[in-house]
Every structure is written in structure tokens, then in C-alpha cells.
N, CA, C and O atoms as a Tripos MOL2 file, in Angstrom:
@<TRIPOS>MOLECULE
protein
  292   291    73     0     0
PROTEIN
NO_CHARGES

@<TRIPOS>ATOM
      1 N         -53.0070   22.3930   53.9870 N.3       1 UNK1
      2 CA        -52.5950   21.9980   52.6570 C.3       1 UNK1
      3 C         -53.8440   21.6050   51.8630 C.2       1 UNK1
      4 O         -54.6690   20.7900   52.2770 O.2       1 UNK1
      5 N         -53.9170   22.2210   50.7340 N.am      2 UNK2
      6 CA        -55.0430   21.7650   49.6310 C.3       2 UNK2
      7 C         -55.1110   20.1810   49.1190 C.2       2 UNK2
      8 O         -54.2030   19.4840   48.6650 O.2       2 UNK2
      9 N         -56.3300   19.9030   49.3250 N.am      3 UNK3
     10 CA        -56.6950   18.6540   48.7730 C.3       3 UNK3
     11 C         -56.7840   18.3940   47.3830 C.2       3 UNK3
     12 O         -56.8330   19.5420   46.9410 O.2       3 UNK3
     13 N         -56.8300   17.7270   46.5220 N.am      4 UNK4
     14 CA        -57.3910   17.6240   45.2940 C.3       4 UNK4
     15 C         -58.2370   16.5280   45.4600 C.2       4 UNK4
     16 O         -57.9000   15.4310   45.9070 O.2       4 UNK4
     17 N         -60.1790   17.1120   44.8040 N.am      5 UNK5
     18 CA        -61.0500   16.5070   44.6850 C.3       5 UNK5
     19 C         -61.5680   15.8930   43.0460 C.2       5 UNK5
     20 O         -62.5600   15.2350   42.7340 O.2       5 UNK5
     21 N         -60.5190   16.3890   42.2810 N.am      6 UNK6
     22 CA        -60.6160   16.1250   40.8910 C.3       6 UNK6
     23 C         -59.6490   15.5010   40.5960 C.2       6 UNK6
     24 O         -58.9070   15.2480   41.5450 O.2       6 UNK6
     25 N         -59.2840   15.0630   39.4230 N.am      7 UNK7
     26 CA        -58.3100   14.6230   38.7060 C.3       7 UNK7
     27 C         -59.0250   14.4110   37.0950 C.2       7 UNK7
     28 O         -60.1470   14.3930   36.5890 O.2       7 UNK7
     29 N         -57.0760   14.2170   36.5320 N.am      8 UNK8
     30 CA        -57.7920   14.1120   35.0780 C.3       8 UNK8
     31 C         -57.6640   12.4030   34.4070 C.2       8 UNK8
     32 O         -56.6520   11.7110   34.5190 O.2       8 UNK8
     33 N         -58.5880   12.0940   33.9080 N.am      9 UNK9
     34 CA        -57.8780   11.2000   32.9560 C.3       9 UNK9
     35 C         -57.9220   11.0640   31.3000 C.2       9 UNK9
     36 O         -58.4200   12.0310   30.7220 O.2       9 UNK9
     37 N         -57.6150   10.3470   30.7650 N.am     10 UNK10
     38 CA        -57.8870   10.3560   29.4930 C.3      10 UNK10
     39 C         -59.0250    9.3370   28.6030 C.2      10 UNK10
     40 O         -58.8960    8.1420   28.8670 O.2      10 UNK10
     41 N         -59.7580    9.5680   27.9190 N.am     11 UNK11
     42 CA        -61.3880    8.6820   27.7700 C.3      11 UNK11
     43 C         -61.4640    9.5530   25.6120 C.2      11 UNK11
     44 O         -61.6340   10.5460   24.9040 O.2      11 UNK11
     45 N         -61.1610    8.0490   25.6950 N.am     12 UNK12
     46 CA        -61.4180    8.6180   23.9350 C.3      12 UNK12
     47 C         -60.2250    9.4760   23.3000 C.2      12 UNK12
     48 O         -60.2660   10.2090   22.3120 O.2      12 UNK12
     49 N         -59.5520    9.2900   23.8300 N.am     13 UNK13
     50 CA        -58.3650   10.1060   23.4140 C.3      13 UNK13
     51 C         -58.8740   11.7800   23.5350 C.2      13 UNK13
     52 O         -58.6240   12.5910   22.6440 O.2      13 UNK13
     53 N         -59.3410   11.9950   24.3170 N.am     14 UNK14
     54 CA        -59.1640   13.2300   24.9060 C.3      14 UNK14
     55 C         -59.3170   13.4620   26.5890 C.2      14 UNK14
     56 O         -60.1660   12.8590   27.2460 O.2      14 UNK14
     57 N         -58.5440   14.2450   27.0600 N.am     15 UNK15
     58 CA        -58.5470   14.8100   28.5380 C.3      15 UNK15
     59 C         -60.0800   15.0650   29.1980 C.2      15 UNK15
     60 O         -60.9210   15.7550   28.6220 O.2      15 UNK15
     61 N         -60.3020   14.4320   30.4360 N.am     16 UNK16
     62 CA        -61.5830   14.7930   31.4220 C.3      16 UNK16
     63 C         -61.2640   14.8750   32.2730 C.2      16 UNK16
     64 O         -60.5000   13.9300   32.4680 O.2      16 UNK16
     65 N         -61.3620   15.7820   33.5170 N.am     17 UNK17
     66 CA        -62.0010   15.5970   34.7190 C.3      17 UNK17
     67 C         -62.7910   15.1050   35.4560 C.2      17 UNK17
     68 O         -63.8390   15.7010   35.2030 O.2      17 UNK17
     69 N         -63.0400   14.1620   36.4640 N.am     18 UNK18
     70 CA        -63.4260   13.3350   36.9510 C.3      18 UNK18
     71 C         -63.2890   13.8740   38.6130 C.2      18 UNK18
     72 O         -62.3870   14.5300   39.1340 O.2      18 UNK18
     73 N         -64.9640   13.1400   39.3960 N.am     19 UNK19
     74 CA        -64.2230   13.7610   40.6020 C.3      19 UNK19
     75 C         -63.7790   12.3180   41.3600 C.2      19 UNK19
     76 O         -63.8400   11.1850   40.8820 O.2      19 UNK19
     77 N         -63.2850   12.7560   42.7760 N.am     20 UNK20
     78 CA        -62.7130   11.3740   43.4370 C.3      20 UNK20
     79 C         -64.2280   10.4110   43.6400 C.2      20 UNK20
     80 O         -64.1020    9.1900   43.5500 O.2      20 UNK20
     81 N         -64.8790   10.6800   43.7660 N.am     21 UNK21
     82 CA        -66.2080    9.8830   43.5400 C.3      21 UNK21
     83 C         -66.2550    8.7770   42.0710 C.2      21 UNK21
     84 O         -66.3830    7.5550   42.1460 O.2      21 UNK21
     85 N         -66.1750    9.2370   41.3250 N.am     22 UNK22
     86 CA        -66.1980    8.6030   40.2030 C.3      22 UNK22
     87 C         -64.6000    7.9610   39.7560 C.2      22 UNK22
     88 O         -64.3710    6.9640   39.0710 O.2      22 UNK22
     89 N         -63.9440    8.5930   40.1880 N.am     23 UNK23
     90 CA        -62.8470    7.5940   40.5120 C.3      23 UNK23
     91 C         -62.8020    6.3460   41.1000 C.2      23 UNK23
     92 O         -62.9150    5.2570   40.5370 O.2      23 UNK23
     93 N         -62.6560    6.5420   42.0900 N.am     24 UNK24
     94 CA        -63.4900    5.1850   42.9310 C.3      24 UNK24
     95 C         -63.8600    4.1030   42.9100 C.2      24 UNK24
     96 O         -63.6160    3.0800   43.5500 O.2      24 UNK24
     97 N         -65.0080    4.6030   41.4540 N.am     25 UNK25
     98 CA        -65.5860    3.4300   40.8420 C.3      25 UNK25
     99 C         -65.0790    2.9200   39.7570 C.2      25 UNK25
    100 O         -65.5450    2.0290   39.0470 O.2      25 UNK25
    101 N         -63.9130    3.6310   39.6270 N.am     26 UNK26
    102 CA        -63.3120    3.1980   38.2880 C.3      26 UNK26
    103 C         -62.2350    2.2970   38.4490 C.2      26 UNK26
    104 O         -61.7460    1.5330   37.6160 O.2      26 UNK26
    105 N         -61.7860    2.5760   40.1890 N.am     27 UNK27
    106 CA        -60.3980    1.6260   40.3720 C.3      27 UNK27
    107 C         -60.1140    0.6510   39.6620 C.2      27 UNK27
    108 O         -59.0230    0.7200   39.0950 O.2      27 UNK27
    109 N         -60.6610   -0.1530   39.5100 N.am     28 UNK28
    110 CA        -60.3120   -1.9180   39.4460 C.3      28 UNK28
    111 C         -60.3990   -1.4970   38.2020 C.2      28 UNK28
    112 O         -59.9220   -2.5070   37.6830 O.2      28 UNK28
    113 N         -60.6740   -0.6720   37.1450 N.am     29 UNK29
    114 CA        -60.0630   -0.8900   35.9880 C.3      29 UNK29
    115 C         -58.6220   -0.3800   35.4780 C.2      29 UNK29
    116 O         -58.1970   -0.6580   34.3570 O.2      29 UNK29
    117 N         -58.0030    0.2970   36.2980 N.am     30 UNK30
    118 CA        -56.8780    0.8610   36.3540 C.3      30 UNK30
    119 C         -56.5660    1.4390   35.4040 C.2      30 UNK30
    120 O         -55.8920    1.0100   34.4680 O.2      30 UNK30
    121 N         -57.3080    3.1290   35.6210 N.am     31 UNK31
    122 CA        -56.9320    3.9850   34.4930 C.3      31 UNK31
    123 C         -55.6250    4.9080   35.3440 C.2      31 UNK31
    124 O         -54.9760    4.8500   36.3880 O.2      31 UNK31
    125 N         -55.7260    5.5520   34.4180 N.am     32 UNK32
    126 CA        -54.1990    6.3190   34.2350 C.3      32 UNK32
    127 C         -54.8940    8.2130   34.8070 C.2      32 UNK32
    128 O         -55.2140    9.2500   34.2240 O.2      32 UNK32
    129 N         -54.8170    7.6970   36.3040 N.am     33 UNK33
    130 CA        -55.2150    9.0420   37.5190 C.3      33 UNK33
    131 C         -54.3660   10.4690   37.1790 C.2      33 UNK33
    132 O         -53.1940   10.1470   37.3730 O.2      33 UNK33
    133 N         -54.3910   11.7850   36.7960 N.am     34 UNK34
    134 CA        -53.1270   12.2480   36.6530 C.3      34 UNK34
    135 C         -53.9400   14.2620   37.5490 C.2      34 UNK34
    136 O         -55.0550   14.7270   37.3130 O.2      34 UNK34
    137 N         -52.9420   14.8380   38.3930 N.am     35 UNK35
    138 CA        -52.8690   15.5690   39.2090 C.3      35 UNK35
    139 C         -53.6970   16.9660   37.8540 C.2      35 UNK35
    140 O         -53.4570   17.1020   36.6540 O.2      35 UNK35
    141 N         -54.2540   17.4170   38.3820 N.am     36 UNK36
    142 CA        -55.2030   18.8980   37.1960 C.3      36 UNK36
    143 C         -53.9300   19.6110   37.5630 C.2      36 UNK36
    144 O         -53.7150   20.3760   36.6240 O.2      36 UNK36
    145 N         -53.1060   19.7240   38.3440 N.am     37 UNK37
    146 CA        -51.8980   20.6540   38.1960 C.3      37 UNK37
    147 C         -50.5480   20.3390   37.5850 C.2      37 UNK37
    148 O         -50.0290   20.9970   36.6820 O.2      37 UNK37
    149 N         -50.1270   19.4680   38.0580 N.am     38 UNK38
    150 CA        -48.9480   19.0030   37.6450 C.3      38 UNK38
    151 C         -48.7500   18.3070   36.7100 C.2      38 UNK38
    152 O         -47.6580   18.3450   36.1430 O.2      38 UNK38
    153 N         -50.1140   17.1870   36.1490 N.am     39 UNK39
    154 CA        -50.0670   16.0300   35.5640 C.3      39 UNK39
    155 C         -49.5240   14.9170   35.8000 C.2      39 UNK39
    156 O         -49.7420   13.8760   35.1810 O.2      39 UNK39
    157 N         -48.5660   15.1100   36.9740 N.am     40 UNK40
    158 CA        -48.0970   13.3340   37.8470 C.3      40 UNK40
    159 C         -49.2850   12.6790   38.0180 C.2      40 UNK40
    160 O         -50.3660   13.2180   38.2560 O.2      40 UNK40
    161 N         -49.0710   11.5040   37.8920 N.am     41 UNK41
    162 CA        -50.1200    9.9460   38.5350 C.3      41 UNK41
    163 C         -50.2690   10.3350   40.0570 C.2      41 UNK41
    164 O         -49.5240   10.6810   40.9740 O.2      41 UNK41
    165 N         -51.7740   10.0730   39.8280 N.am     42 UNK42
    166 CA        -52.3850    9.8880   41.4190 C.3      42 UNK42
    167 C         -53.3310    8.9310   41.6560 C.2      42 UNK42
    168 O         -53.7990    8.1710   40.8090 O.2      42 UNK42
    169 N         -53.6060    8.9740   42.8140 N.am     43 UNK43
    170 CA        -54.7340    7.3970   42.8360 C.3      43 UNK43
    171 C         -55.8470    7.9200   44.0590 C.2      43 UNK43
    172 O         -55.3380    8.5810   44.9640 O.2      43 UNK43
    173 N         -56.7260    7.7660   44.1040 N.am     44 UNK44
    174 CA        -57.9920    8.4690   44.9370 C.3      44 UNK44
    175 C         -57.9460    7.2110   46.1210 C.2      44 UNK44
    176 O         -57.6060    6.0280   46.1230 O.2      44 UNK44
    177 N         -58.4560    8.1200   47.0490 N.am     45 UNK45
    178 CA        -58.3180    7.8180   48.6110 C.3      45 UNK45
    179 C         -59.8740    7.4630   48.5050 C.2      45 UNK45
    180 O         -60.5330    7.8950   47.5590 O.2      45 UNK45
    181 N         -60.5730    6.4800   49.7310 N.am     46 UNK46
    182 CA        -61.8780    7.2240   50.2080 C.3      46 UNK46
    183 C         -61.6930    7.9660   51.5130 C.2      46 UNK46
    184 O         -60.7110    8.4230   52.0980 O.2      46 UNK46
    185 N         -62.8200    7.9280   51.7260 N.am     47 UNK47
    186 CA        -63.0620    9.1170   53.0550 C.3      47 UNK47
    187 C         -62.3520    7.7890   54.0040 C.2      47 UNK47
    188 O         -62.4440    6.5720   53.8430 O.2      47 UNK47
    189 N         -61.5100    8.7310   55.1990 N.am     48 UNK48
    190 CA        -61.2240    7.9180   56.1220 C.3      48 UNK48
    191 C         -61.6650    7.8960   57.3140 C.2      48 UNK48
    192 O         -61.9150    9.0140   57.7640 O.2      48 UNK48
    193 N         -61.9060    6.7860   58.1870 N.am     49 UNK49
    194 CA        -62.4530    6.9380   59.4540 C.3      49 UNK49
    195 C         -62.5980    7.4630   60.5280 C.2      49 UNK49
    196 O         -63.3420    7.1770   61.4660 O.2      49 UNK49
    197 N         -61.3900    8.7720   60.3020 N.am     50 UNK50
    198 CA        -60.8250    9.5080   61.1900 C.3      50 UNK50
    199 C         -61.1700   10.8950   60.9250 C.2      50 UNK50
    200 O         -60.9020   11.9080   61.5720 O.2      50 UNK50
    201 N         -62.1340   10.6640   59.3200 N.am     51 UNK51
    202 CA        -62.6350   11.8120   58.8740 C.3      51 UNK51
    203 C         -62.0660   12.8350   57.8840 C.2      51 UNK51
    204 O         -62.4400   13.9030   57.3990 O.2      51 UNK51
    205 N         -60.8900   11.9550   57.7900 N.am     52 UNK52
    206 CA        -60.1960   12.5800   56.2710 C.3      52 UNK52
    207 C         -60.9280   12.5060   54.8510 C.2      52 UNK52
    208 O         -60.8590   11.5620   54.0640 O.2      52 UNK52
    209 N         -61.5830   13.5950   54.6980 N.am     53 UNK53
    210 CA        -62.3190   13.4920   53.4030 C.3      53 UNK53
    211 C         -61.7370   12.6890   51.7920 C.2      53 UNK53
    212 O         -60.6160   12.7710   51.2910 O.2      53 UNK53
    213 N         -62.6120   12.1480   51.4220 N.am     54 UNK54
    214 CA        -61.9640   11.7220   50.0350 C.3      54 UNK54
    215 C         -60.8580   12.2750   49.2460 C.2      54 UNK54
    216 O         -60.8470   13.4990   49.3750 O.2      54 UNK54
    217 N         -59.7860   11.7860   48.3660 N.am     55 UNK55
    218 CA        -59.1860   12.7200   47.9840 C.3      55 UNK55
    219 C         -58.2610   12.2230   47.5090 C.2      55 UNK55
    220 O         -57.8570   11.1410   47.9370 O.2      55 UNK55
    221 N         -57.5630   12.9660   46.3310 N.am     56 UNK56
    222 CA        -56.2980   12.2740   45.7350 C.3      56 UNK56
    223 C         -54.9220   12.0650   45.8910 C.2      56 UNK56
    224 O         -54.4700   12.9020   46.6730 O.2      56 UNK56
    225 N         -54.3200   11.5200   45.5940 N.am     57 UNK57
    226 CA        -52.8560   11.6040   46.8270 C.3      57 UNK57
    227 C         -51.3090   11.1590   45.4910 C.2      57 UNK57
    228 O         -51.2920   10.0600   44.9370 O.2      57 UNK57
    229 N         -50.4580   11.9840   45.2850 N.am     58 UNK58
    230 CA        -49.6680   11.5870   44.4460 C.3      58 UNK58
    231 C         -48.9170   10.5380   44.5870 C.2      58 UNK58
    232 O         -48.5300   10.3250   45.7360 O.2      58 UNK58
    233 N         -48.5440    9.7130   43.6570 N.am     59 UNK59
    234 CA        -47.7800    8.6160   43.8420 C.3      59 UNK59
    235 C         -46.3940    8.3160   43.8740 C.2      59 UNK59
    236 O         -45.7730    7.2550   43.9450 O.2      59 UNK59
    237 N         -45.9490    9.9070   43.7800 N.am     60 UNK60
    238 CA        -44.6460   10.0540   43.5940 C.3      60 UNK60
    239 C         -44.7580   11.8690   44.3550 C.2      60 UNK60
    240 O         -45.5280   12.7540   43.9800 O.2      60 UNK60
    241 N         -43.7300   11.9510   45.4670 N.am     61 UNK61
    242 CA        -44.1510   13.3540   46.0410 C.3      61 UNK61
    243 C         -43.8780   14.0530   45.4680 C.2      61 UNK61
    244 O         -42.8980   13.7310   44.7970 O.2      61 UNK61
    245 N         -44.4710   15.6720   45.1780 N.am     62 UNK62
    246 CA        -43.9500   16.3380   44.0570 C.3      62 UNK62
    247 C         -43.9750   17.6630   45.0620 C.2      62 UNK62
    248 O         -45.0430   18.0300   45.5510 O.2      62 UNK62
    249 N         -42.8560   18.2850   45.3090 N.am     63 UNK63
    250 CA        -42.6610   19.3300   45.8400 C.3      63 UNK63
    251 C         -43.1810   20.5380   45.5590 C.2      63 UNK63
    252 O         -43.5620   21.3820   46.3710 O.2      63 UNK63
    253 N         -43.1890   20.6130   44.0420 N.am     64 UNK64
    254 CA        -43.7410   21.6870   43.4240 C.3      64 UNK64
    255 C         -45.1160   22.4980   42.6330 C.2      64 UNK64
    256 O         -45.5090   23.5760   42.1880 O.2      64 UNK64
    257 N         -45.6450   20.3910   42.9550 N.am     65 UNK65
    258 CA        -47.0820   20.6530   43.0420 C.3      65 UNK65
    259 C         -48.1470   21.6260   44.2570 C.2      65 UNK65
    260 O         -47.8880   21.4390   45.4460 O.2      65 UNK65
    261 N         -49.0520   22.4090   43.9810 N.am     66 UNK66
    262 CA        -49.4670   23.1010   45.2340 C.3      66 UNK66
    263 C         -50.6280   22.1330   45.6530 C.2      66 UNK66
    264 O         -51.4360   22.4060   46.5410 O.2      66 UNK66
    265 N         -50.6270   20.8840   44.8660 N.am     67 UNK67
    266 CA        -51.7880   19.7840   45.5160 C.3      67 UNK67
    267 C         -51.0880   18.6980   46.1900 C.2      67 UNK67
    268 O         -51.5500   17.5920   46.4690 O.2      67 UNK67
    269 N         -49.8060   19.1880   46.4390 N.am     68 UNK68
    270 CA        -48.9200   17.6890   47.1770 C.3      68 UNK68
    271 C         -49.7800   17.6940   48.6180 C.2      68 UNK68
    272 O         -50.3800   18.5690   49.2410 O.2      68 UNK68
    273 N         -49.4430   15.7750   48.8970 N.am     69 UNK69
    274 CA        -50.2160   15.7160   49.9490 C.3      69 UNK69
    275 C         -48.6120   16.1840   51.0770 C.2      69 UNK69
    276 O         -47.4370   16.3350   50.7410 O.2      69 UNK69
    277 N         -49.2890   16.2920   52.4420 N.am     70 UNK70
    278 CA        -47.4290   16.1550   53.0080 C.3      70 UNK70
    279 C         -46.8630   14.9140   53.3930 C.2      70 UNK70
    280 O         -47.3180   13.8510   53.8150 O.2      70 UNK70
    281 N         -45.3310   15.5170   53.0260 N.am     71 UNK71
    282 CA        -44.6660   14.0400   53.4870 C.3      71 UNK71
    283 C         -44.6330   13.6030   55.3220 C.2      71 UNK71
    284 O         -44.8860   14.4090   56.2170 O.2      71 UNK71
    285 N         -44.3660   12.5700   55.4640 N.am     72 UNK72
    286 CA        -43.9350   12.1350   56.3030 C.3      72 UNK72
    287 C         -42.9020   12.7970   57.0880 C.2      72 UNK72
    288 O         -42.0750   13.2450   56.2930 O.2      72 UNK72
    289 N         -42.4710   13.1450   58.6770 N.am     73 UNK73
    290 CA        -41.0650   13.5290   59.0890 C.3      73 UNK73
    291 C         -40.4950   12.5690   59.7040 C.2      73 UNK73
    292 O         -39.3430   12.6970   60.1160 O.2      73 UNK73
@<TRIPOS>BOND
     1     1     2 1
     2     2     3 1
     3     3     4 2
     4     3     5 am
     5     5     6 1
     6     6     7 1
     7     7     8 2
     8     7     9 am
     9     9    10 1
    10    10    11 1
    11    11    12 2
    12    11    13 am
    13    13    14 1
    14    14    15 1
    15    15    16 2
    16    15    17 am
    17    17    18 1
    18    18    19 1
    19    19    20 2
    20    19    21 am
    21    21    22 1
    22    22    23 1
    23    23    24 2
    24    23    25 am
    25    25    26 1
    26    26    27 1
    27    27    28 2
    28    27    29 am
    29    29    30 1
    30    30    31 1
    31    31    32 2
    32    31    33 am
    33    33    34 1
    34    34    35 1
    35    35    36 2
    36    35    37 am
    37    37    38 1
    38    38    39 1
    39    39    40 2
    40    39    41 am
    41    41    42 1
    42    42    43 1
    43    43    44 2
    44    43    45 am
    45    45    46 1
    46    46    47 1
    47    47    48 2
    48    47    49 am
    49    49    50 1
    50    50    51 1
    51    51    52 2
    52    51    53 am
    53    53    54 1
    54    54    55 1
    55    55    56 2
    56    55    57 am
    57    57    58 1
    58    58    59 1
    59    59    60 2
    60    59    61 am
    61    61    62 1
    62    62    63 1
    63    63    64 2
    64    63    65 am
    65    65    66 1
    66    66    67 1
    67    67    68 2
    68    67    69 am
    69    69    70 1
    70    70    71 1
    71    71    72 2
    72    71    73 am
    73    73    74 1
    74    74    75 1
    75    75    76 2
    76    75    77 am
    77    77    78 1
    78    78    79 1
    79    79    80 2
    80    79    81 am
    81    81    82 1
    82    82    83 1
    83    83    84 2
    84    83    85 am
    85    85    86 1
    86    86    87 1
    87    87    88 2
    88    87    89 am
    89    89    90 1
    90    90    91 1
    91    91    92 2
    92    91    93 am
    93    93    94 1
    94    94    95 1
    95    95    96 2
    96    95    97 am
    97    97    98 1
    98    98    99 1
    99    99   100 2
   100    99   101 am
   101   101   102 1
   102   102   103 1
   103   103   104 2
   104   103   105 am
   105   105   106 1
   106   106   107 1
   107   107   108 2
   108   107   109 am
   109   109   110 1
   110   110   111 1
   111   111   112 2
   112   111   113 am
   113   113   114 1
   114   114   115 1
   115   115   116 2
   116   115   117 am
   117   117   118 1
   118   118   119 1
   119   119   120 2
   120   119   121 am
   121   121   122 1
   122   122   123 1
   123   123   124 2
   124   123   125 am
   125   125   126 1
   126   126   127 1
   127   127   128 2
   128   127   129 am
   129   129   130 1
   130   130   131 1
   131   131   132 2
   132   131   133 am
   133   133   134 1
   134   134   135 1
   135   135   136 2
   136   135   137 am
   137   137   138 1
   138   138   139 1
   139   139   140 2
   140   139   141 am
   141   141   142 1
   142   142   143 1
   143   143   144 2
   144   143   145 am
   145   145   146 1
   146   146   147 1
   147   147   148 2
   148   147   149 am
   149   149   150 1
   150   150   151 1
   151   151   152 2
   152   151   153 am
   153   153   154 1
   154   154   155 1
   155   155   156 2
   156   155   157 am
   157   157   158 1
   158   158   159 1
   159   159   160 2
   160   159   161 am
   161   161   162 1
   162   162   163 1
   163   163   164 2
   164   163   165 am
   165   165   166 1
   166   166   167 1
   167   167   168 2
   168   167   169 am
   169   169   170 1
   170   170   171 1
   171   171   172 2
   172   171   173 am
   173   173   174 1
   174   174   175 1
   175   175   176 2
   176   175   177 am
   177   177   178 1
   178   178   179 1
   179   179   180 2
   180   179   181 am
   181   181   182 1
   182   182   183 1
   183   183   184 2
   184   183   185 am
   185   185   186 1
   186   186   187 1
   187   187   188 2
   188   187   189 am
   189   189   190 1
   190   190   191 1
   191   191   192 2
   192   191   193 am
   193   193   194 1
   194   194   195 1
   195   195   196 2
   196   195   197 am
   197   197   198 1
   198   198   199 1
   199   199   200 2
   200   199   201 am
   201   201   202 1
   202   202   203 1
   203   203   204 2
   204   203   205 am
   205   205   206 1
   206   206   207 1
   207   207   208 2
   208   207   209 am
   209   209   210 1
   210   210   211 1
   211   211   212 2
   212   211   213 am
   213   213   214 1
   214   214   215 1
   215   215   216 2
   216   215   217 am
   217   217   218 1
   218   218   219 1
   219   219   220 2
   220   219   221 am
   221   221   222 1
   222   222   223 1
   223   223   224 2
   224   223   225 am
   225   225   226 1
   226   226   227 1
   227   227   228 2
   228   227   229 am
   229   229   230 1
   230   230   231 1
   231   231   232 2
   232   231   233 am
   233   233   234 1
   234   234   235 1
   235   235   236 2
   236   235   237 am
   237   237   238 1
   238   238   239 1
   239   239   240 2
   240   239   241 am
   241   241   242 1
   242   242   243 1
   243   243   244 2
   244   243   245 am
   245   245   246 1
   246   246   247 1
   247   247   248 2
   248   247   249 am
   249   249   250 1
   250   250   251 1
   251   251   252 2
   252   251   253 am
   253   253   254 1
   254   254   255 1
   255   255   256 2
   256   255   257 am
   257   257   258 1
   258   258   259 1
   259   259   260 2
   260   259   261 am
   261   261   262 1
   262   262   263 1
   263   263   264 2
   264   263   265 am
   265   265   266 1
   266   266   267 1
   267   267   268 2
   268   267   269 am
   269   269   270 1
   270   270   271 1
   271   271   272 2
   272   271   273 am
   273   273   274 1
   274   274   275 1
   275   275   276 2
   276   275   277 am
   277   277   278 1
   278   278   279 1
   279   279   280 2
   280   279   281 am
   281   281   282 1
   282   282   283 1
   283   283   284 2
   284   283   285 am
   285   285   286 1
   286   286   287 1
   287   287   288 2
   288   287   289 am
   289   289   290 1
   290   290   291 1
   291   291   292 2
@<TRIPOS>SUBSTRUCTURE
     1 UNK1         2 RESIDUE 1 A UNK
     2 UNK2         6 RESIDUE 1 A UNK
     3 UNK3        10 RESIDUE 1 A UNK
     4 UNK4        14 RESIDUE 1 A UNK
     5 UNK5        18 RESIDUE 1 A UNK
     6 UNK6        22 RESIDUE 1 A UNK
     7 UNK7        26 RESIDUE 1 A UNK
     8 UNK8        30 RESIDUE 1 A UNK
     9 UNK9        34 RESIDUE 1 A UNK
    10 UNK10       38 RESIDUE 1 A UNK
    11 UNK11       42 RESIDUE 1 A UNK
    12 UNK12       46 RESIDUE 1 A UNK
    13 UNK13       50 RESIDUE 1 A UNK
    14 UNK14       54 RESIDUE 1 A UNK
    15 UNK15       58 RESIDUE 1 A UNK
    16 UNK16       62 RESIDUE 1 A UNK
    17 UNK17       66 RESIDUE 1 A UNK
    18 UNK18       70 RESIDUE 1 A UNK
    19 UNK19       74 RESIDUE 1 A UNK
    20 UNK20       78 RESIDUE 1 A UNK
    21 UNK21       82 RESIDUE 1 A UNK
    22 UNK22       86 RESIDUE 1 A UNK
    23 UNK23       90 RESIDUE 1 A UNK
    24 UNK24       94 RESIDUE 1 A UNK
    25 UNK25       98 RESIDUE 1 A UNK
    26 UNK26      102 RESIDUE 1 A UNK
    27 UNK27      106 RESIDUE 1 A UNK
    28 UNK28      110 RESIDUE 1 A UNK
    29 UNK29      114 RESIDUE 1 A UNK
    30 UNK30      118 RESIDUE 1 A UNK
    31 UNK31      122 RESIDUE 1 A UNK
    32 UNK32      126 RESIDUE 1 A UNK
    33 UNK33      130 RESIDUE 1 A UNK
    34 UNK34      134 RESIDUE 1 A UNK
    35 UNK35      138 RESIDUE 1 A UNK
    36 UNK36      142 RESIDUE 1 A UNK
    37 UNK37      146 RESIDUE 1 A UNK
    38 UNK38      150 RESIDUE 1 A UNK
    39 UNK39      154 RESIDUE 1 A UNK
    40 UNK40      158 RESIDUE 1 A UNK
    41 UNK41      162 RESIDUE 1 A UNK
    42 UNK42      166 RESIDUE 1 A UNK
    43 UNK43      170 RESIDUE 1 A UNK
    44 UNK44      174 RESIDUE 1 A UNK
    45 UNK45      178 RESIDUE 1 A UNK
    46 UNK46      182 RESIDUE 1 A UNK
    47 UNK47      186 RESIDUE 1 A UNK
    48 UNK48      190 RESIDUE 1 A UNK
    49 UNK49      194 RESIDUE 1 A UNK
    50 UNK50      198 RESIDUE 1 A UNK
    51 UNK51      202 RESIDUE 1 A UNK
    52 UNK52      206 RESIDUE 1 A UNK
    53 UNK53      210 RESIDUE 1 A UNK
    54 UNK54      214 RESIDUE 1 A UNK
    55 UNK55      218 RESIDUE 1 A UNK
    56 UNK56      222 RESIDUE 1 A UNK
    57 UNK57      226 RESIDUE 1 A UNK
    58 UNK58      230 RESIDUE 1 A UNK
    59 UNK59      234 RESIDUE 1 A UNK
    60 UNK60      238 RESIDUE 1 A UNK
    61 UNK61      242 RESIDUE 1 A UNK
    62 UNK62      246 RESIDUE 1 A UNK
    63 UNK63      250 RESIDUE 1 A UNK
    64 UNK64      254 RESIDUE 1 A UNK
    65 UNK65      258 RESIDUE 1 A UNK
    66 UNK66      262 RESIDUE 1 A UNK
    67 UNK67      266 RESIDUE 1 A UNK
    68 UNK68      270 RESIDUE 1 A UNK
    69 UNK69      274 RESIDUE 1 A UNK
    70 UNK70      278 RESIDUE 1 A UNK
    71 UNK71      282 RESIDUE 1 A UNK
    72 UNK72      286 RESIDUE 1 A UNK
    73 UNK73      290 RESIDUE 1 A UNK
């Protein structure tokens, strides 16, 4: 399953891309994360210890996104 290493947000009243890196650093101000495909809210991961690369993860599962992370069984 595809990761998403980008996302968009909004800065000046217009749309950017941003990668999960610079996300990151933006947490604690709590902007408004949104999927380059779908446009649902997402919120950036870091890399995990187990070696799961950085990455964005929706906050609401979206089936029809092709950047959904997978659910749970």
C-alpha cells in the first residue's frame, strides 16, 4: 500500500505542499494537514522504530483514497 510523503496545507490563503519532514515541525501549531488526493485531514507520523518510514496517515479511513493507510482486522 502507498504511503503519502506529502500533504497539502493552506499558507496565505493559497494551497502548498509540504513534505512529512516539514510537517513535523509544524505540529504544535496545528495546521489543517489535508491528503494531495482526497483532501481528508491527515496528521504526519515520524519514522518508527520498527522502521516504518515517515508518513501521513488519515484521520478518518477513507476507502477510496489510493493513499489510505490499512485498517485494522
Amino acid at each position: 500500500m502507498p504511503q503519502s510523503t506529502t500533504c497539502e496545507i493552506t499558507e496565505g490563503g493559497k494551497q502548498k505542499r509540504i513534505s512529512v519532514t516539514d510537517a513535523l515541525g509544524l505540529k504544535d501549531s496545528q495546521p489543517n494537514f489535508r491528503c494531495i488526493e482526497c483532501h481528508q485531514r491527515v496528521r504526519p507520523h515520524r519514522r518508527g522504530k520498527n522502521g516504518m518510514a515517515a508518513h501521513f496517515e488519515h484521520l478518518v479511513w477513507n476507502a477510496k483514497c489510493p493513499l489510505r493507510q490499512k485498517r485494522a482486522a
